[in-house]
matplotlib code that plots the C-alpha trace (Angstrom):
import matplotlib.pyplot as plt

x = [14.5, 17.8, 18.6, 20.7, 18.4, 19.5, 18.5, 18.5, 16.9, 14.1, 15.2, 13.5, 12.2, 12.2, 10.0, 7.3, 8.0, 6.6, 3.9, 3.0, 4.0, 2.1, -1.0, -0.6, -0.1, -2.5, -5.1, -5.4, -3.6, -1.9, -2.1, 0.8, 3.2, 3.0, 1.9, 4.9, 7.4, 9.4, 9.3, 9.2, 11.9, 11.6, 13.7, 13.1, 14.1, 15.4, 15.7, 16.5, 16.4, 12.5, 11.3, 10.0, 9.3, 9.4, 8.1, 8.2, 9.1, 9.0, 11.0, 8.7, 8.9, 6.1, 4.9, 5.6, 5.4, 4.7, 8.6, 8.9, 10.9, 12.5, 10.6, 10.6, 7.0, 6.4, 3.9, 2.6, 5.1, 4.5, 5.9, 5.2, 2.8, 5.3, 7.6, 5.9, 7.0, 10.9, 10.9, 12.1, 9.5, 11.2, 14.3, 12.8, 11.8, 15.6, 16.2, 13.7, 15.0, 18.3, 18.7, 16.1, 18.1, 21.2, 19.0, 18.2, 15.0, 15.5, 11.6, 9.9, 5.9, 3.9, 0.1, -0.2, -3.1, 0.0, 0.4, 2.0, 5.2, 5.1, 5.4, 8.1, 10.2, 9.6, 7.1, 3.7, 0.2, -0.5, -3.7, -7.2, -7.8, -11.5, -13.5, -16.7, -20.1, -23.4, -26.5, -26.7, -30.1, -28.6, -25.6, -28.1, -30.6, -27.6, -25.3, -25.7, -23.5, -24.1, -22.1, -20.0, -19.0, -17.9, -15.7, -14.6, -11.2, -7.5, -5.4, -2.2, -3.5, -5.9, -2.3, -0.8, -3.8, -3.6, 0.6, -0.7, -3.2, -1.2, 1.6, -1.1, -1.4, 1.7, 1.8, 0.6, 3.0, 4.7, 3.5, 5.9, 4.8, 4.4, 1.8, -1.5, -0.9, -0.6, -3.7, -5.5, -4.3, -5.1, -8.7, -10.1, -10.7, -12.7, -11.6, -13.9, -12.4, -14.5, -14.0, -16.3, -17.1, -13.8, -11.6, -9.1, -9.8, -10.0, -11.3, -10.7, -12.3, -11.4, -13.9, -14.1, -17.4, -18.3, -21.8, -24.5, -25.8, -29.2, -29.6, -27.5, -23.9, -21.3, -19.5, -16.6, -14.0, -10.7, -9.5, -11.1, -9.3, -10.8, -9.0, -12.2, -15.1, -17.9, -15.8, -16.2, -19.7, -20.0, -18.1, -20.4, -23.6, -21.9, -21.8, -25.2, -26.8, -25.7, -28.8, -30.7, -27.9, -26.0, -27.7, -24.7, -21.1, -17.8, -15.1, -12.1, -10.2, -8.1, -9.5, -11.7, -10.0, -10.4, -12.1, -16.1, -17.7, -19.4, -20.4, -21.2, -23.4, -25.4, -29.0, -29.5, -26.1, -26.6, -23.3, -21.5, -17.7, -15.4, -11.5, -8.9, -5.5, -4.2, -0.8, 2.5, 5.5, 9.0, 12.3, 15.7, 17.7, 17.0, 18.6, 18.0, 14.7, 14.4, 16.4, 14.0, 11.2, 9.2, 8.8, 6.5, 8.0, 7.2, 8.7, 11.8, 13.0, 15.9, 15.0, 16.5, 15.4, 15.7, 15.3, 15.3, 17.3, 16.8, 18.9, 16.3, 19.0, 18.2, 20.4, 20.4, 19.9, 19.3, 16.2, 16.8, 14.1, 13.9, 12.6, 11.1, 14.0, 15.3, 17.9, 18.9, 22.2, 23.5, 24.5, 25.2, 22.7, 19.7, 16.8, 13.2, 11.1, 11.4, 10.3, 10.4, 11.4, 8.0, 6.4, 9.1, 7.2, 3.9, 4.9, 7.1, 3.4, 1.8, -0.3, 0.0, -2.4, -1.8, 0.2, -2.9, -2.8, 1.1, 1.2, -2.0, 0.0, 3.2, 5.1, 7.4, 8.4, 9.5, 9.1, 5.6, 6.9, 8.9, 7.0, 4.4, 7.0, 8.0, 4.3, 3.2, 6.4, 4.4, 0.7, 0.8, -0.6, -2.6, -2.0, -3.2, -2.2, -5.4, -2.3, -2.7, 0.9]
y = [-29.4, -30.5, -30.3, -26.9, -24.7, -22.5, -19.7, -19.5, -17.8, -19.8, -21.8, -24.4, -26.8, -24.8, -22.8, -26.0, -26.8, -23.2, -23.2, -26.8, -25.4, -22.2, -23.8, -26.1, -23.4, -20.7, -23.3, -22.6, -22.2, -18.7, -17.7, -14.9, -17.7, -18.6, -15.4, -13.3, -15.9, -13.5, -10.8, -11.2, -12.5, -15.6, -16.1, -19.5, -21.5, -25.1, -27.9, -31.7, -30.5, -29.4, -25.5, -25.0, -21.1, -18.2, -15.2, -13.4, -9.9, -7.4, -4.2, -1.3, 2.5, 3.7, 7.5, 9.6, 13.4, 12.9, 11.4, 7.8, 6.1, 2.5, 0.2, -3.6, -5.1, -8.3, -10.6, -14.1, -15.1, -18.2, -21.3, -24.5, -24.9, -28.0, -25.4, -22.6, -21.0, -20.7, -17.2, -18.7, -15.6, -13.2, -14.4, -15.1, -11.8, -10.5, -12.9, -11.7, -8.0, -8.9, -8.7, -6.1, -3.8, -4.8, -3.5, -0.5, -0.7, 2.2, 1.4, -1.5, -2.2, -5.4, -6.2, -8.8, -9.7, -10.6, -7.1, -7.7, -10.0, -7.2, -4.4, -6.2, -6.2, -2.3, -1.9, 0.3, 0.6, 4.6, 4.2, 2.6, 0.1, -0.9, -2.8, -1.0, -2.2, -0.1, -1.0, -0.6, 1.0, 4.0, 4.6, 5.1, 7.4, 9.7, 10.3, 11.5, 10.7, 14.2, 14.7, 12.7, 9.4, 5.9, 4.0, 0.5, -0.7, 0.8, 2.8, 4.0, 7.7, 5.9, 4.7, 8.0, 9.5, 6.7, 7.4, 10.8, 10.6, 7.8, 11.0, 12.9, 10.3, 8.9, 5.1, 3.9, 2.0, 3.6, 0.5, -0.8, -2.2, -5.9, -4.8, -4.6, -7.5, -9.2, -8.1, -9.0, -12.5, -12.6, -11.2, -11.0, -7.3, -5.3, -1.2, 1.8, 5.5, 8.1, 11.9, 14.9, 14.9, 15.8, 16.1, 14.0, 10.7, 11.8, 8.7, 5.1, 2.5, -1.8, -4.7, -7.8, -9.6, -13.7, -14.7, -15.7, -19.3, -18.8, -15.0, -11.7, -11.3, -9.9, -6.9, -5.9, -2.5, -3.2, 0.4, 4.1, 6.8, 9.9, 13.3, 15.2, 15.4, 15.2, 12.5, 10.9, 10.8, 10.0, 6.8, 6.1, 7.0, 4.1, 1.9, 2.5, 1.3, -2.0, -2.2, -4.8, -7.1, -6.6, -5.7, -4.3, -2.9, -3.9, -2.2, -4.0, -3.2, 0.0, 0.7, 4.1, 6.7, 8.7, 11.5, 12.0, 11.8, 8.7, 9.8, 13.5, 12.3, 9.5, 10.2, 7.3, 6.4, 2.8, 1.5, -1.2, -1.2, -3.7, -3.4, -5.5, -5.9, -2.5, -2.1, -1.2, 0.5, -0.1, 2.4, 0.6, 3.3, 6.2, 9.1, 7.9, 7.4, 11.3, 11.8, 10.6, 11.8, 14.5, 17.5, 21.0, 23.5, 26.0, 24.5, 25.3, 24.4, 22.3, 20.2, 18.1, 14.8, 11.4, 7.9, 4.9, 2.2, -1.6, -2.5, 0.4, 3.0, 6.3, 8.2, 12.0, 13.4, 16.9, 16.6, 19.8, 20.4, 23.1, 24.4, 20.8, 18.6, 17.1, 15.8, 14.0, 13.4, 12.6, 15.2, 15.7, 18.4, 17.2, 16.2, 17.8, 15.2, 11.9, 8.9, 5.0, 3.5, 2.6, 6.2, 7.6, 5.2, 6.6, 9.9, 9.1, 7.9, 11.2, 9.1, 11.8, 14.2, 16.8, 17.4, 15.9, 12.5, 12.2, 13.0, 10.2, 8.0, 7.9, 10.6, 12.3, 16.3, 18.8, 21.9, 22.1, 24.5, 21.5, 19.1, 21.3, 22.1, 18.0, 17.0, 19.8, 18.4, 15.1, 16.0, 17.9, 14.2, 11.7, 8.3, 5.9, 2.0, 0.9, -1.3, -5.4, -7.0]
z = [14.8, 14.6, 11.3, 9.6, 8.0, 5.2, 3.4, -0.4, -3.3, -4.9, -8.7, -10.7, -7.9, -5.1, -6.7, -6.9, -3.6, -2.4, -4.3, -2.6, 1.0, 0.5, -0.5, 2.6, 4.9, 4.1, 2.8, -0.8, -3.7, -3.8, -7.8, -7.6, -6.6, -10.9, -12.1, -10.8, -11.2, -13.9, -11.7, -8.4, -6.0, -3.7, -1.0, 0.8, 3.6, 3.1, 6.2, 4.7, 1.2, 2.3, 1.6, 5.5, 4.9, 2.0, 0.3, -2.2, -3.0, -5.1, -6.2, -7.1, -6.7, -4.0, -4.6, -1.2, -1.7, -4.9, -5.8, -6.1, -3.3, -4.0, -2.2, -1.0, -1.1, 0.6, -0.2, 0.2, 2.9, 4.8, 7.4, 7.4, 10.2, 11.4, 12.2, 13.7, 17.3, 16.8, 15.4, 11.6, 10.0, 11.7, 9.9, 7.1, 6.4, 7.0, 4.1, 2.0, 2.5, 1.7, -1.7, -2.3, -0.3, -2.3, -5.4, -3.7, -1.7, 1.3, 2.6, 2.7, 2.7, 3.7, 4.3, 7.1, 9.4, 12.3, 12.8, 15.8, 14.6, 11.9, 14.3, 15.9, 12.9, 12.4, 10.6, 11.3, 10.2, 9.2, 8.3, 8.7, 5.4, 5.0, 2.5, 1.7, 0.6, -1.1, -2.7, -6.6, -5.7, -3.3, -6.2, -8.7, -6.7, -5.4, -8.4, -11.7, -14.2, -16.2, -19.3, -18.8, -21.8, -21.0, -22.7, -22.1, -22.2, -20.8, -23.0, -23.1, -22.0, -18.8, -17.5, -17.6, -15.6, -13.0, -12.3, -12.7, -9.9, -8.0, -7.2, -5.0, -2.6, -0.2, -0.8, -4.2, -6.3, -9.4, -11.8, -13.7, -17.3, -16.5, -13.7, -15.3, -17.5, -14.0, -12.6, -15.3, -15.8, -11.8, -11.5, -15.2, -14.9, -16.7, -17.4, -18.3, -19.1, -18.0, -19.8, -21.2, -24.8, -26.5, -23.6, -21.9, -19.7, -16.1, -14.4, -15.0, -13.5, -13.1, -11.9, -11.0, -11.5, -10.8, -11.7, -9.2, -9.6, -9.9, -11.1, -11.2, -10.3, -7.8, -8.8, -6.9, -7.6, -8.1, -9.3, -8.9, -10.0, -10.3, -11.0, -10.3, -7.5, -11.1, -12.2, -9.2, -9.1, -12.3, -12.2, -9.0, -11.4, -13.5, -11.0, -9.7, -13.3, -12.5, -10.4, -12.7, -12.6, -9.2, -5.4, -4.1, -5.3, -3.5, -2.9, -2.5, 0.8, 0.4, -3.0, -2.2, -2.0, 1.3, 0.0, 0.8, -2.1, -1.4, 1.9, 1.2, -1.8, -0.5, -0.1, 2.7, 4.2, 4.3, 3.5, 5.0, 6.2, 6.8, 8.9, 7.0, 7.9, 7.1, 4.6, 6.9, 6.4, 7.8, 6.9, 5.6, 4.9, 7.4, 5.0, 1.7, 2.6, 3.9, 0.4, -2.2, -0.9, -2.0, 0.7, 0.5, -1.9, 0.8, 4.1, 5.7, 8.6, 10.6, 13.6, 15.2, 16.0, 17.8, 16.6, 18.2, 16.5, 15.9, 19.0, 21.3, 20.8, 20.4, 17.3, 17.5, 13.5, 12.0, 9.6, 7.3, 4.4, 2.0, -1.7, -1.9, -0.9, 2.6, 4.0, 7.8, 9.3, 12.5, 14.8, 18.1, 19.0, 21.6, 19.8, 20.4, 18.3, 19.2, 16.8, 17.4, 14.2, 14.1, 14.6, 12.0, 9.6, 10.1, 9.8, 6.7, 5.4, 6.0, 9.2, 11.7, 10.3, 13.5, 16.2, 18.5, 16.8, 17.4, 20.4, 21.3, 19.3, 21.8, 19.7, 22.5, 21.8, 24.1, 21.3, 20.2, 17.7, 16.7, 16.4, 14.4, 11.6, 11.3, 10.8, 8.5, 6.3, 5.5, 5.7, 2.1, 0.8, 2.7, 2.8, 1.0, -1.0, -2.9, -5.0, -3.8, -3.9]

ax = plt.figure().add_subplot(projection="3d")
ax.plot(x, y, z, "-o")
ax.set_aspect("equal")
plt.show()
């Protein structure tokens, strides 16, 4: 290709044009593309007055030890398949980081099935994401939905318990206002609130159904919150009275929470699982990162610790947490942890749930002691981003 290429944000036209190049590329028409024109960002690339390559992205909050942490979530990116092999994604998605780092964004989160191009970037997968399948039938015989009422429709109080919930886990986005309008407009979901006679909602619950052509429908789980193990099982109860109408109940990659509820409470463990390309996470801003994120009350500690850098340098920081704040700064002391930027993401996630699964996973210390202390900081939530983006 001999023609300049240059990199611009996405008006009037441009916009058209990546919807059309988009829907070459991956196939089919990608909805988002119209529905979050008024709030996402899209960056494109433009060779002979032609978008070749884009994505769009979007500014949201992401809940990590419980504190929300400006974040900059890719989606729907894309190349024209005419100009795939000269590395233009990997450029493209320095473009598309661009200005959401000027806004603030200090991590960044993207769900790709080219996990390797991804990994190349920075980013890292902390966690398994699977899509998980059981029959109506086995719902209905192992739950019981005891006293619990059902009430259809989202209120203002159903969104307060799902931010509420959403802080317990590292990942979730904070959602801003405009979000579940979006989803709706998107996937024509239905919401039920789940809560004991005369007390507050503790579980809420979106689907997604499409009707069967000859009988019945599919039924698939866009949202379970559930601030409770009988609220759990009560919304699964729910579920399981769909029998007459639906044969089995979906659950939308990423969407269960990874608790065992499901798999404790099953009478015949018949369900089916499915790997999807998991969610990844990549750090911008290496201290304000640390900064905004929440840390255990009851941790303190100082360690120091080695990064490696985009360039395959290795930085020597002081990672200091205390009373439920942190803080990392470059020192000259000899590190005893040692993180690729890629392992510092995982751990930033909450992935390494021991010292045994960091150290498997390449994660280099010479203090044991040391290493202990920096993966008990992040373990106090698991990680987990049922939110699609």
């Amino acid at each position: 290709m001999n023609q300049h290429l240059t990199f611009t944000p996405a008006v009037d036209g441009l916009w058209e044009q990546y919807d059309q190049l988009a829907a070459r590329a991956y196939g089919h028409r990608i909805a988002d593309i119209t529905h979050l024109r008024e709030h996402a960002d899209l960056q494109v690339a433009v060779r002979a007055g032609r978008v070749v390559a884009g994505g769009l992205g979007l500014l949201v909050d992401q809940f990590f030890g419980g504190a929300p942490v400006s974040s900059a979530c890719l989606g729907d990116g894309c190349v024209a398949p005419e100009e795939r092999g000269d590395h233009l994604a990997a450029a493209m998605a320095a473009e598309r980081l661009r200005p959401l780092v000027e806004r603030g964004a200090v991590i960044s989160a993207i769900v790709t099935s080219s996990t390797g191009y991804a990994r190349r970037l920075g980013w890292e997968a902390p966690v398994d994401v699977l899509a998980r399948t059981v029959a109506t039938d086995d719902l209905k015989r192992s739950f019981t939905n005891e006293d619990f009422e059902v009430e259809h429709g989202l209120t203002d109080e159903a969104e307060t318990l799902q931010q509420r919930l959403a802080r317990q886990w590292n990942g979730p986005v904070h959602r801003p206002d405009w979000w579940t309008r979006w989803k709706q407009a998107k996937s024509n979901l239905t919401a039920y609130r789940f809560a004991r006679p005369g007390h507050p909602t503790t579980g809420l619950l979106t689907l997604a159904t499409k009707r069967h052509e000859r009988h019945g429908m599919s039924l698939v789980v866009h949202d379970f919150w559930a601030a409770s193990h009988p609220t759990a099982a009560a919304m699964l109860a729910f579920l399981g009275r769909h029998n007459t109408r639906a044969h089995t109940i979906e659950f939308r990659r990423g969407v269960l929470p990874p608790y065992p509820t499901l798999l404790q409470g099953l009478r015949h463990h018949r369900t089916t699982a499915e790997a999807w390309h998991p969610w990844m996470l990549r750090i911008l801003n290496i201290p304000e990162a640390i900064r905004l994120r929440g840390w255990p009350a009851d941790l303190t500690a100082a360690v120091p610790i080695e990064i490696e850098n985009e360039a395959g340098e290795w930085g020597r920081w002081m990672f200091q947490v205390k009373t439920g704040e942190a803080e990392i700064a470059p020192t000259r002391v000899e590190g005893q942890v040692f993180f690729t930027r890629r392992q510092l993401a995982v751990w930033y996630a909450g992935g390494y749930r021991s010292t045994t699964s960091a150290r498997l996973a390449g994660v280099h210390a010479v203090s044991d002691r040391a290493l202990t202390t920096v993966v008990r900081s992040t373990t106090e939530f698991e990680p987990w981003l049922p939110d699609h983006f």
